[in-house]
C-alpha positions as CSV (number, residue, x, y, z in Angstrom):
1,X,-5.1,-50.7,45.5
2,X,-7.4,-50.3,48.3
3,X,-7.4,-53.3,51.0
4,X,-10.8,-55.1,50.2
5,X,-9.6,-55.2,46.5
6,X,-6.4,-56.8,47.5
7,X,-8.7,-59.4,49.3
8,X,-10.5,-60.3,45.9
9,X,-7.6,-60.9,44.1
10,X,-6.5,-63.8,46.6
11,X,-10.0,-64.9,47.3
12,X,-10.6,-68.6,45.5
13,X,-14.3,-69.4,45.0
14,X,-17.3,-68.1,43.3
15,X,-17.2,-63.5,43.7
16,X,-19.9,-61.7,43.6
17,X,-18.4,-57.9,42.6
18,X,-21.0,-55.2,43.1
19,X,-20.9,-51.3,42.2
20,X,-22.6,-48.6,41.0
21,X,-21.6,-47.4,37.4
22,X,-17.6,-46.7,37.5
23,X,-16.8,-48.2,40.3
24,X,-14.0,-50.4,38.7
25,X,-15.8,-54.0,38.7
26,X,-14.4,-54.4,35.3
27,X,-10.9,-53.4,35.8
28,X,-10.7,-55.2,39.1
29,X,-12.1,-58.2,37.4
30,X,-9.5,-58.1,34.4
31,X,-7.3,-57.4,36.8
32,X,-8.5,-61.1,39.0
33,X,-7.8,-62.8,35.5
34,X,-4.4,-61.5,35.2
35,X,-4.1,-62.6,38.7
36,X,-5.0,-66.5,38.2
37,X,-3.5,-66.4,34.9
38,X,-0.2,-65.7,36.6
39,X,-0.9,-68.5,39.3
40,X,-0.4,-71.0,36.1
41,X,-4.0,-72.0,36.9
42,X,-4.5,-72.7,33.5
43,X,-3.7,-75.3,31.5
44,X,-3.1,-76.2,28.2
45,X,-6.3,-74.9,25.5
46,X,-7.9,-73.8,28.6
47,X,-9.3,-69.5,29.1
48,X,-10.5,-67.7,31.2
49,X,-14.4,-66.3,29.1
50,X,-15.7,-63.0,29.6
51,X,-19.6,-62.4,28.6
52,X,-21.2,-58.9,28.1
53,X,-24.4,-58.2,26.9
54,X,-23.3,-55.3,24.0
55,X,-20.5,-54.9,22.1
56,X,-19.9,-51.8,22.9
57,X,-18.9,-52.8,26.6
58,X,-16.8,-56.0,24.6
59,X,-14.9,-53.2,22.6
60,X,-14.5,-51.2,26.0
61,X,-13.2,-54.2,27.7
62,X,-10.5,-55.0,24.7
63,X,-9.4,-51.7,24.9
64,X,-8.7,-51.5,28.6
65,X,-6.9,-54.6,28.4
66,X,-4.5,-52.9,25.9
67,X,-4.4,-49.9,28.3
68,X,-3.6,-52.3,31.3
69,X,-0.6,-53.4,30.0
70,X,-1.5,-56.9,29.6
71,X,1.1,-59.1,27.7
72,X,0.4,-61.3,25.1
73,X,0.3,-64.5,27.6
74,X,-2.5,-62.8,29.5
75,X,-4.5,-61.4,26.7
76,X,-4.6,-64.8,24.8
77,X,-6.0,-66.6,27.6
78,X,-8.9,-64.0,28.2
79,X,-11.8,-64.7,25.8
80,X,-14.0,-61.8,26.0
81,X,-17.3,-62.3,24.0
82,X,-21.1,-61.2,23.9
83,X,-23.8,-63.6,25.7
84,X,-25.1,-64.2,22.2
85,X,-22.0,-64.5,20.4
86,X,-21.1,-67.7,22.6
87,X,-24.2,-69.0,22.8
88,X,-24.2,-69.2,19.0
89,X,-21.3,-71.2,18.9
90,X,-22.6,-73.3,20.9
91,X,-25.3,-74.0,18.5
92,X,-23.3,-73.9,15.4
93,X,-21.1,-76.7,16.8
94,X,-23.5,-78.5,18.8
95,X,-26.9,-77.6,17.8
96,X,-27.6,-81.2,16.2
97,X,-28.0,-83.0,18.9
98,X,-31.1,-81.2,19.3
99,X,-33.0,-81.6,16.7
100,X,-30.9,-83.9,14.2
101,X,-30.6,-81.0,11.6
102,X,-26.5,-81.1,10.8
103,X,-26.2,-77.3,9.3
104,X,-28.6,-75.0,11.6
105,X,-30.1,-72.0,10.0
106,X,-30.2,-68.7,11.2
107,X,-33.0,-66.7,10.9
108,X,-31.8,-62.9,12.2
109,X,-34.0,-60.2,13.6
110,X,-35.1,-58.2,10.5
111,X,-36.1,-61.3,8.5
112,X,-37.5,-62.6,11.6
113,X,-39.4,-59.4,11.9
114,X,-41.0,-59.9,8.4
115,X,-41.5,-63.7,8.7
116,X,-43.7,-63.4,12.1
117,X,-45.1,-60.1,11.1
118,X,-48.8,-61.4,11.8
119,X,-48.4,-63.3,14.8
120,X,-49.7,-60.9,17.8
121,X,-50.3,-63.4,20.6
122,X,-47.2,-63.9,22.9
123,X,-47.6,-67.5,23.2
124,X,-48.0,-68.5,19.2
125,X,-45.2,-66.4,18.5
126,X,-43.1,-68.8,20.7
127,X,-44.7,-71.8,19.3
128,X,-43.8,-70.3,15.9
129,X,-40.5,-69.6,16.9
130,X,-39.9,-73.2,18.0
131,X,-41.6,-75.0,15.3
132,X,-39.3,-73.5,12.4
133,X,-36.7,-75.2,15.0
134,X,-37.8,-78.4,15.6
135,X,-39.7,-79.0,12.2
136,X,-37.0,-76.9,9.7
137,X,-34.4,-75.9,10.9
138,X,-34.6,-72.5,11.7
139,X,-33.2,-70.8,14.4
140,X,-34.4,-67.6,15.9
141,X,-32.3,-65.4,18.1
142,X,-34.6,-65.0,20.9
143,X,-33.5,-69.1,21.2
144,X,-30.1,-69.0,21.7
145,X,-29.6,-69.3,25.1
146,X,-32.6,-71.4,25.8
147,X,-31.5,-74.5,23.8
148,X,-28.1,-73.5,24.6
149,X,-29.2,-74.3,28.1
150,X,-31.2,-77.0,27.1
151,X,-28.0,-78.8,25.3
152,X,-26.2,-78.3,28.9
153,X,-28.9,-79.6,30.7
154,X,-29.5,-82.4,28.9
155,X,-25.2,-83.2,27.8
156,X,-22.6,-84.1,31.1
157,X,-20.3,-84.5,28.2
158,X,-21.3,-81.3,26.5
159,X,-20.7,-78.8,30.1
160,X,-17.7,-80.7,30.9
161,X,-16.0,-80.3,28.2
162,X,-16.9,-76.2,27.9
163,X,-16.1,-75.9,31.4
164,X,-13.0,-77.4,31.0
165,X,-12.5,-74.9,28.7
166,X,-13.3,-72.0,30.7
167,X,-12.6,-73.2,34.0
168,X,-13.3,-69.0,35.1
169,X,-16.2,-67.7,33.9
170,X,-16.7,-63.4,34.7
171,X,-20.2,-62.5,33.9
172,X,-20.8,-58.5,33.3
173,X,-23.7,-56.8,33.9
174,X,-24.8,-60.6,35.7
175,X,-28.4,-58.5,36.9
176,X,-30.0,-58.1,33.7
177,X,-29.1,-62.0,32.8
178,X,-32.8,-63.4,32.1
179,X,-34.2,-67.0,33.3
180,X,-32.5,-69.4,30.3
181,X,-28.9,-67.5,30.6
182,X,-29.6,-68.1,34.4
183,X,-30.1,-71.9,33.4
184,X,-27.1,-71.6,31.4
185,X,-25.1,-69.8,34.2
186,X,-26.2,-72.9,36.8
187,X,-24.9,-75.3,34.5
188,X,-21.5,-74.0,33.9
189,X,-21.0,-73.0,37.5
190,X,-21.2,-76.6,38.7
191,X,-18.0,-77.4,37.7
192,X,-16.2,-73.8,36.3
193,X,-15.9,-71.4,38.7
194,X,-18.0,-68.0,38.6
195,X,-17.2,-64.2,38.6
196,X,-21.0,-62.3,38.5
197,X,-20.2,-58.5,38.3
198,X,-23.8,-56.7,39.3
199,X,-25.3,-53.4,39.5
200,X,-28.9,-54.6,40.9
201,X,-29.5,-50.6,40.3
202,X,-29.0,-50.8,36.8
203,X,-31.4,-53.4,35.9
204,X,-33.6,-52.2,32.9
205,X,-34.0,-54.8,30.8
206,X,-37.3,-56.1,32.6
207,X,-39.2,-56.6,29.0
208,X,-36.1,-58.9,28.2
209,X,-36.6,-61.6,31.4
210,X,-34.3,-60.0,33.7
211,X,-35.2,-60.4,37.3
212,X,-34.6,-58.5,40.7
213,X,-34.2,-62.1,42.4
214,X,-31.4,-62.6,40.2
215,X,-28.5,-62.1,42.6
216,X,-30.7,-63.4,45.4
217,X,-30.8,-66.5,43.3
218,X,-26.9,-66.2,42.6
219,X,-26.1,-65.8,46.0
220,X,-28.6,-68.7,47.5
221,X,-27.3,-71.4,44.5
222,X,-23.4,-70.6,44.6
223,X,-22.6,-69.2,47.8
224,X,-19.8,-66.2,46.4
225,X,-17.6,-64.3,48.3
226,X,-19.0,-60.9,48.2
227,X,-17.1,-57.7,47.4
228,X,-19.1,-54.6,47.2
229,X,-17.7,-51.1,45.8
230,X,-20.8,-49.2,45.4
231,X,-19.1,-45.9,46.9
232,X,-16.1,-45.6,44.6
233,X,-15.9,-43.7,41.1
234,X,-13.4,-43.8,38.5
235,X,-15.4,-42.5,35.2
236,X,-16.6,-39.2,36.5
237,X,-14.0,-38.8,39.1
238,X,-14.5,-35.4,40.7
239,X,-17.5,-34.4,39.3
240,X,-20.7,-34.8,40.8
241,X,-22.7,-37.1,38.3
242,X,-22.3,-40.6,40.3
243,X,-24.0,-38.9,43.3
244,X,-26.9,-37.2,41.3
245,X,-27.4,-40.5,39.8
246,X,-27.7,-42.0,42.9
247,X,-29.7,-39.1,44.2
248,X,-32.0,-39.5,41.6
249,X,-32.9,-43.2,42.6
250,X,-33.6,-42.1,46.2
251,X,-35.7,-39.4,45.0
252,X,-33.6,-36.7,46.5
253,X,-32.7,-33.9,44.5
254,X,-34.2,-31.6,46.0
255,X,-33.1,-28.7,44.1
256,X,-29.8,-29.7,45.4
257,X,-26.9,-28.2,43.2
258,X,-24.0,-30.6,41.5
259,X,-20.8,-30.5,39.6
260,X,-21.0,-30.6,36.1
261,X,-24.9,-31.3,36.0
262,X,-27.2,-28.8,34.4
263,X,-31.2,-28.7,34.2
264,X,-32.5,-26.7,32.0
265,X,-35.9,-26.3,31.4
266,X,-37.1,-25.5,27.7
267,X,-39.9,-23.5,26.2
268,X,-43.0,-25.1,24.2
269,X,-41.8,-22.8,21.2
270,X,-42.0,-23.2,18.0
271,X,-38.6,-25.1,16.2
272,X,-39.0,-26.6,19.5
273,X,-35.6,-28.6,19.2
274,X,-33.5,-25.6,18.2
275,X,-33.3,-25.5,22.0
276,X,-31.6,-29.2,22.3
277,X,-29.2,-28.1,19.2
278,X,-28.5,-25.4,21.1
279,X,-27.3,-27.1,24.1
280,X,-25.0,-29.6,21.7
281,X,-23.6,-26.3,20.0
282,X,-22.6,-25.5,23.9
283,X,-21.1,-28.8,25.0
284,X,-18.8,-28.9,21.1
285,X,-17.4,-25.5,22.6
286,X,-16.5,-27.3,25.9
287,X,-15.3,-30.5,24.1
288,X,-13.3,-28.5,21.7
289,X,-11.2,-27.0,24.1
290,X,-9.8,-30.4,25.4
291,X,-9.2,-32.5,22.6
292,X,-10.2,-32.8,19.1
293,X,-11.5,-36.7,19.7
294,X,-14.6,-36.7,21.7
295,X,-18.1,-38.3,22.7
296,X,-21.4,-36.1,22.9
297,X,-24.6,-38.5,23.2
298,X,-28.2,-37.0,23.2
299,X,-29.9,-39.8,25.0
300,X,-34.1,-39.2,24.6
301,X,-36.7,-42.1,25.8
302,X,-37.8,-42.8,22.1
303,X,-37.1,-43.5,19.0
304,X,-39.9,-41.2,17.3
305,X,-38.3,-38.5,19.3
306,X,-34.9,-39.3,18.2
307,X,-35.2,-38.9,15.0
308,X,-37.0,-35.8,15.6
309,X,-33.5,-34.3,17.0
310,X,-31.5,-36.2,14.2
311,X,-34.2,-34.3,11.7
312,X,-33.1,-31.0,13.6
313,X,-29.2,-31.5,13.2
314,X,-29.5,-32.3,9.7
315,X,-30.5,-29.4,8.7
316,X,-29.5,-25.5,9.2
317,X,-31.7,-23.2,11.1
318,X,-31.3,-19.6,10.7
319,X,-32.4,-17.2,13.6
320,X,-34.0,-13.9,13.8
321,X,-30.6,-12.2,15.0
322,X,-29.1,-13.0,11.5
323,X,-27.4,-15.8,12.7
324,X,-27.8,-19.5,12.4
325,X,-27.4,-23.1,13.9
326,X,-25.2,-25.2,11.3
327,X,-25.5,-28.9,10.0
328,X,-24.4,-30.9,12.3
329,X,-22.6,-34.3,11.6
330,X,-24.0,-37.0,13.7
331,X,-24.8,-41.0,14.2
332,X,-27.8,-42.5,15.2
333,X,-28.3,-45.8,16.8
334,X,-31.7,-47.2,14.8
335,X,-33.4,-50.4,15.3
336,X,-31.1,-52.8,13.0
337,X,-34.5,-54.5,11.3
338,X,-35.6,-51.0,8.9
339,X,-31.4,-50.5,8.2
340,X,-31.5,-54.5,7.3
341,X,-34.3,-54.6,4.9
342,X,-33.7,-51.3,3.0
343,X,-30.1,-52.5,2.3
344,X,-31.4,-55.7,1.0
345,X,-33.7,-53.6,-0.6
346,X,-31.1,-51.7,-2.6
347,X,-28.9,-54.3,-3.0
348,X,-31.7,-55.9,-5.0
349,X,-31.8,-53.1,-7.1
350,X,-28.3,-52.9,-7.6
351,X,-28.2,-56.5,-9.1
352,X,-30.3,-55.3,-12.0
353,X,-31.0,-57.9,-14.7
354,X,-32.2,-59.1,-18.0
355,X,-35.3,-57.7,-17.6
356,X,-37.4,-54.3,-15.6
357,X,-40.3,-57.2,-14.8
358,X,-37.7,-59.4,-13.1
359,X,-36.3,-56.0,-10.8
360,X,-39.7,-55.3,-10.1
361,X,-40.8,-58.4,-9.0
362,X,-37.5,-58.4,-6.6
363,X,-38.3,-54.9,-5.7
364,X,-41.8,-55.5,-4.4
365,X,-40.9,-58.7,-2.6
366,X,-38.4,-56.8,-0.9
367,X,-40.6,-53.8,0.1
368,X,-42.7,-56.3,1.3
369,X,-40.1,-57.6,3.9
370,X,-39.5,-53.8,4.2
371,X,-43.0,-53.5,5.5
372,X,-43.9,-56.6,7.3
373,X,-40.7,-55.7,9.4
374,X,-39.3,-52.3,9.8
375,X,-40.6,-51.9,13.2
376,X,-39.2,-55.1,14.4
377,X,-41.0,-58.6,15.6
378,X,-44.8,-58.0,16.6
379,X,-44.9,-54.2,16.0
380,X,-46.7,-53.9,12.2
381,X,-49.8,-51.9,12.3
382,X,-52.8,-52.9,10.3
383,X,-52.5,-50.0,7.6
384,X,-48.6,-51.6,6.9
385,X,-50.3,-55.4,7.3
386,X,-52.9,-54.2,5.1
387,X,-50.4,-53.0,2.4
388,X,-48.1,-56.1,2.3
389,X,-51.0,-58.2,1.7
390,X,-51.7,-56.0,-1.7
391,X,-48.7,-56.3,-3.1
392,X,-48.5,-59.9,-2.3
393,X,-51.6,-59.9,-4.1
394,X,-50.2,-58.3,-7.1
395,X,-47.0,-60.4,-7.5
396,X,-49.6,-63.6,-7.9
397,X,-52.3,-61.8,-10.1
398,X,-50.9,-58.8,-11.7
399,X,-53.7,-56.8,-10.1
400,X,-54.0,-54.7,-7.5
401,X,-56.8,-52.5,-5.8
402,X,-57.0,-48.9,-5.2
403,X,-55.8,-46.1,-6.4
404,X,-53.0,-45.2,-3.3
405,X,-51.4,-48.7,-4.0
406,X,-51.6,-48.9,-7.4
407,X,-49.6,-45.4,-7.0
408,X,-47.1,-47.7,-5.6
409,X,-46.6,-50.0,-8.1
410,X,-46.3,-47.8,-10.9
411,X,-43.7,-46.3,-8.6
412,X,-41.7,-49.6,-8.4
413,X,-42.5,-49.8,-12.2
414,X,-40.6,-46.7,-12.6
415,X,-37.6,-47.1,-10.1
416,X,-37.1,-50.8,-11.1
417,X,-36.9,-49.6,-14.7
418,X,-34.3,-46.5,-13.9
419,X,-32.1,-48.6,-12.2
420,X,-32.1,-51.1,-14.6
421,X,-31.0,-48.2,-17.2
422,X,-27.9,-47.1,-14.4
423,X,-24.5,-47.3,-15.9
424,X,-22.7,-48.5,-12.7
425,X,-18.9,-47.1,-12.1
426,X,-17.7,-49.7,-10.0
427,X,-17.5,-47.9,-6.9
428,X,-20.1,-49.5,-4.8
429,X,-20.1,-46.2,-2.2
430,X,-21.4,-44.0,-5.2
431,X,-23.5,-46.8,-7.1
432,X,-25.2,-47.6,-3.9
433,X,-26.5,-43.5,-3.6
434,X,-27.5,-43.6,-7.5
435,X,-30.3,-46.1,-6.7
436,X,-30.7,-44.5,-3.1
437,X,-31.4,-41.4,-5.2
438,X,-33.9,-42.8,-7.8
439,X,-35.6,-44.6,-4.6
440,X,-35.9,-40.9,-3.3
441,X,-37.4,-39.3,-6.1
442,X,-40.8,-41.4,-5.7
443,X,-44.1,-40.3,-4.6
444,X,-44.7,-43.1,-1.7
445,X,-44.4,-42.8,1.6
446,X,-43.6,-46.1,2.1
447,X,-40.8,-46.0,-0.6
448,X,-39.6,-42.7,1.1
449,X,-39.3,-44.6,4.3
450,X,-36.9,-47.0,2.7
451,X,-34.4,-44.5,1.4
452,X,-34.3,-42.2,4.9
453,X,-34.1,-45.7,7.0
454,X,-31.2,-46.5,4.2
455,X,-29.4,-42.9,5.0
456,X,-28.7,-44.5,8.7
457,X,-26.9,-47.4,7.8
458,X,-23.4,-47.9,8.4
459,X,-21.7,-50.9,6.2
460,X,-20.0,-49.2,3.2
461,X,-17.6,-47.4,4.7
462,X,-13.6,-47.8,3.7
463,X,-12.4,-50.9,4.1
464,X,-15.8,-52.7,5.9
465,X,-16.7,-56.1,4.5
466,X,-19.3,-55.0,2.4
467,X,-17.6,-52.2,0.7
468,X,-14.7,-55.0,0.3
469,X,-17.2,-57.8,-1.3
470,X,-19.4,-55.4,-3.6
471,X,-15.7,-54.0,-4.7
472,X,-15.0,-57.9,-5.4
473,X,-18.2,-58.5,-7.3
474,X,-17.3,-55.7,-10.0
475,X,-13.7,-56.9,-10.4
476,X,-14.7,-60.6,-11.0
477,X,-18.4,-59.6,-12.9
478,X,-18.3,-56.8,-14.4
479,X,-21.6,-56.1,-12.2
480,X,-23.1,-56.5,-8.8
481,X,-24.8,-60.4,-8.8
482,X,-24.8,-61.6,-5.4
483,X,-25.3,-58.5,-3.6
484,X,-28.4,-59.2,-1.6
485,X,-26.2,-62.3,-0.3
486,X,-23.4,-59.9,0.5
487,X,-25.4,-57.3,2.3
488,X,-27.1,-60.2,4.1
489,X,-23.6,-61.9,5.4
490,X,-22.3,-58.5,6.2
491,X,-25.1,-57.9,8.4
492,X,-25.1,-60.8,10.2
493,X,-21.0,-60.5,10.6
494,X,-22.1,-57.5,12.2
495,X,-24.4,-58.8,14.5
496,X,-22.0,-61.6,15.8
497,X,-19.0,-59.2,15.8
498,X,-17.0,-59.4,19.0
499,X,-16.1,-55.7,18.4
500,X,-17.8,-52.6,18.0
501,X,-16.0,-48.8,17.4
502,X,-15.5,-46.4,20.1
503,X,-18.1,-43.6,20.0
504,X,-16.7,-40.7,18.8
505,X,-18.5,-37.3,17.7
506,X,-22.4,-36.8,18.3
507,X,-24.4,-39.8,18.8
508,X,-28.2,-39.9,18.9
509,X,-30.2,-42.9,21.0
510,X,-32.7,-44.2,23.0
511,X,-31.4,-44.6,26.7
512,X,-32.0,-48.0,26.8
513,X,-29.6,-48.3,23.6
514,X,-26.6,-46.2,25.8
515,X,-26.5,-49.3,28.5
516,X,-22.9,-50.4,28.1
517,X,-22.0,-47.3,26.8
518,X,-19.8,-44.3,28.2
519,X,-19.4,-40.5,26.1
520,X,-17.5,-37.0,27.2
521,X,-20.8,-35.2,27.8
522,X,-24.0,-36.7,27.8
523,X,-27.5,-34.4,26.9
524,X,-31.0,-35.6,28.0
525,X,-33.8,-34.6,26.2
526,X,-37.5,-35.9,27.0
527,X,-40.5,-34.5,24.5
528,X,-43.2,-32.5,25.7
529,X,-46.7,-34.7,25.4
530,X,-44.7,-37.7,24.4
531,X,-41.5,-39.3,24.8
532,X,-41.8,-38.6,28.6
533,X,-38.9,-40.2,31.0
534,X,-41.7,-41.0,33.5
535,X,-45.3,-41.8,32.2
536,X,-47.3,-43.2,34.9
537,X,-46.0,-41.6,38.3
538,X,-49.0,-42.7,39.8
539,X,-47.5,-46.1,39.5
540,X,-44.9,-46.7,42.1
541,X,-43.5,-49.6,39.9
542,X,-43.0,-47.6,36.9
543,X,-41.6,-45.0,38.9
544,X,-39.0,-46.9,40.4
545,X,-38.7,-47.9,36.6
546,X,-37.7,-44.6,35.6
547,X,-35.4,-43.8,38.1
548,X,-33.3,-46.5,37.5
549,X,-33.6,-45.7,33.8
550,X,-32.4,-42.6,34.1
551,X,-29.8,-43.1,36.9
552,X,-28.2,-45.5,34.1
553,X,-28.4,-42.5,31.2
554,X,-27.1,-39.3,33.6
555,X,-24.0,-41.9,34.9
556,X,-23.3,-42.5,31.0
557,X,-21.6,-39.2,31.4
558,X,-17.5,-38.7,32.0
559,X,-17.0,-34.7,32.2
560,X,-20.9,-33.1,32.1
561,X,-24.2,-34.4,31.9
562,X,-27.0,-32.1,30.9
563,X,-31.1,-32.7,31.5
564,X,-34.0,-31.1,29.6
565,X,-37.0,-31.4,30.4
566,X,-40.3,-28.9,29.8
567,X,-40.7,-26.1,31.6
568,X,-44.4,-26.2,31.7
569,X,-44.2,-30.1,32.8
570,X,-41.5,-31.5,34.4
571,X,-39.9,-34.3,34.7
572,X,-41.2,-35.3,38.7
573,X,-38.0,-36.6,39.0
574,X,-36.3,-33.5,38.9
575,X,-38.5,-31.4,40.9
């Protein structure tokens, strides 16, 4: 352990712990709490707390604890947990003395999504948010560690009995912390002491509150000992992807040459992403001759381009030379709302009931959800607004207008009465495709959209609380009453789980969705016209934007990191 590392783990005090992307701020951190856990610093109910931002880091963090060697004295007093997983227990316990409602309830993203749909303006949509607060109860995510603050603020009791608690706080990723987790932070840290572990190089999450001052502010409020290791590298040790990276955010590449990173520019061709299959097909020969378990991401600046690729892997492609590119198995990481609401969707379906007008009426009500919030809070456009409003219309009158939506209904008519007609077997894996299959057979767009968003989601697998519950259902029923609650419960567990599973195989995602995140080999792919890494390089802003963007995607990378970009327009920050 080098000599300024030894320092840290002595040092009393506030720490500020800086580093670029695998330079050990974690481990030397986990490593500090072993440390002070050792010193019998503790006492009796007391932790030391650990926040993140994704689960994926949490998950990361558990498992290097187990790979540290930590007994079970040390691990028991670490309490690693997302920034919205703890603030939510703050507010399930002590959310009352807010607003004087005893049982608080949650209102999650995708129903969120739908509920606000029409609310454009920035400002009412907080109002809004607030109001189903103050007036009913109803708390929105976006809240959390606002009123979480606000409860700190406004309770000496309240912070000194959490800091009591936790009299070591570490805070991960501490740059992209926005103004009420800063408020939070302040509170905490007047009487717990404060580990902020900071990349300011890594800050992306601008749209999300996070400010460049923040470390300024940190330094100028709590007056930390300092320990920078922005020139060490222990994820892509002996390669040259940390110093492209960094390269990249000076702007000087140069057509330098690096270990283990490619360029490759692609043709405007048609079967245009055969190209980016190509490259995958490449790195599963290079993964395959290390070890069967590995982690290939495809990281792309969109979502519509992401499932462009997904579309591309899904399918087989045969080539002029006789040859061809084969299905391959993959995961991507959607928005959650769309996945939400077409399981609740389904699970409506697979409740049946005593009569087809009762499943229809479900059906529509939940394809209006579908609708009013697939693209998550404030994104609906006004064809999708238009359409929710008509089958609102319909489930008060009976009558709708036009021919294109009354296409729709008689498709609900028809799916809500084969379902109803569905001998179930029991197994909720298969019964759950048998109304995924009638869903697909229909003529809408709309209803088409439902059962491809549905292919994405991830809760039935062996042994997962869902499959579990829906298993329970049957045994108890005979049928599956009570599965919208289940699907609903099981996504929210999700949401709030301290854990998430270690990437493994081919992942699909937006770049800002691999933050957190680290693969084998990692592929970046930008689109042609759209889904460009840098769209205004005019603006000097936005520039400096993208380089940090995609300094965080290429150091995502252990082994190789490959770019793509077109060869008739590229990326200026590869030139």
């Amino acid at each position: 352990m080098s000599e300024q590392k030894q320092k840290l783990l002595s040092q009393d005090g506030n720490l500020l712990v800086l580093g670029g992307p695998g330079s050990g701020k974690t481990t030397i951190a986990l490593i500090k709490a072993k440390y002070e856990i050792q010193k019998n610093i503790l006492k009796s109910g007391q932790k030391i707390l650990f926040l993140s931002f994704a689960r994926a880091t949490v998950s990361r963090v558990e498992e290097q604890i187990s790979e540290m060697g930590f007994d079970i004295d040390i691990k028991r007093n670490i309490e690693i947990n997302t920034y919205h997983g703890f603030t939510w227990e703050i507010l399930k316990s002590h959310g009352y003395l807010l607003n004087g409602v005893k049982r608080i309830k949650l209102l999650p993203p995708p129903d969120a999504a739908a509920k606000l749909a029409e609310i454009k303006d920035e400002q009412e949509l907080v109002k809004e948010k607030q109001r189903l607060f103050w007036e009913d109860g109803i708390l929105h995510f976006d809240l959390f560690a606002e009123y979480s603050a606000n409860l700190f603020v406004n309770s000496e009791i309240l912070t000194s009995i959490y800091c009591d608690t936790y009299p070591i706080i570490i805070l991960d990723e501490f740059q992209d912390t926005n103004y009420h987790e800063w408020l939070l932070i302040k509170r905490l840290g007047n009487r717990s002491r404060i580990i902020a572990l900071a990349d300011p190089e890594q800050r992306i999450y601008e749209f999300r509150g996070a400010d460049p001052k923040r470390i300024k502010d940190y330094i100028d409020d709590f007056h930390p000992s300092i320990f920078d290791f922005e020139k060490e590298n222990n994820r892509s040790n002996g390669t040259d992807i940390l110093k492209f990276g960094n390269d990249l955010l000076a702007g000087n590449i140069n057509g330098n040459t690096y270990q283990n990173v490619s360029i490759k520019y692609y043709a405007n061709i048609p079967e245009v992403h055969n190209q980016v299959k190509l490259e995958v097909l490449l790195a599963m020969q290079r993964l395959n001759k290390g070890t069967s378990e590995w982690s290939l991401a495809i990281l792309v600046p969109s979502k519509q381009l992401m499932l462009q690729v997904s579309d591309c892997l899904s399918k087989r492609q045969n080539l002029k030379n006789g040859k061809s590119y084969p299905i391959l198995k993959h995961e991507v990481a959607l928005e959650k709302e769309a996945l939400a609401l077409s399981a609740v969707l389904i699970a409506g379906l697979m409740e049946q009931g005593e009569a087809d007008l009762e499943i229809k009426n479900r059906l529509i009500y939940h394809l209006v959800d579908y609708i009013r919030g697939r693209k998550g809070a404030g994104n609906i456009t006004q064809a999708d607004l238009k359409l929710s409003k008509v089958l609102i219309e319909y489930l008060n009158t009976g009558k709708v207008r036009g021919s294109s939506n009354a296409n729709i209904i008689t498709d609900c008519i028809t799916i809500s009465h084969e379902c109803s007609q569905l001998q179930f077997s029991g197994n909720p894996s298969s019964d759950w495709i048998l109304v995924r299959d009638i869903i697909k057979k229909s003529n809408s767009e709309m209803l088409k959209s439902v059962e491809h968003d549905s292919l994405y989601l991830r809760l039935l697998h062996k042994g997962s609380v869902l499959q579990s519950g829906l298993s329970e259902l049957w045994r108890e029923r005979g049928n599956y009453k009570g599965a919208i609650s289940l699907v609903r419960s099981a996504l929210l567990q999700e949401h709030f789980s301290k854990t998430s599973t270690v990437p493994k195989g081919i992942q699909i995602m937006t770049i800002h969705k691999a933050k957190g995140k680290e693969f084998d080999e990692v592929i970046i792919y930008e689109g042609i016209y759209n889904s460009r890494i840098v769209y205004k390089p005019e603006d000097k802003n936005e520039l400096y934007k993208s380089q940090r963007l995609l300094r965080v995607a290429v150091t995502r990378a252990i082994r190789n990191v490959t770019l793509m970009t077109p060869i008739n327009d590229k990326c200026v920050l590869l030139k």
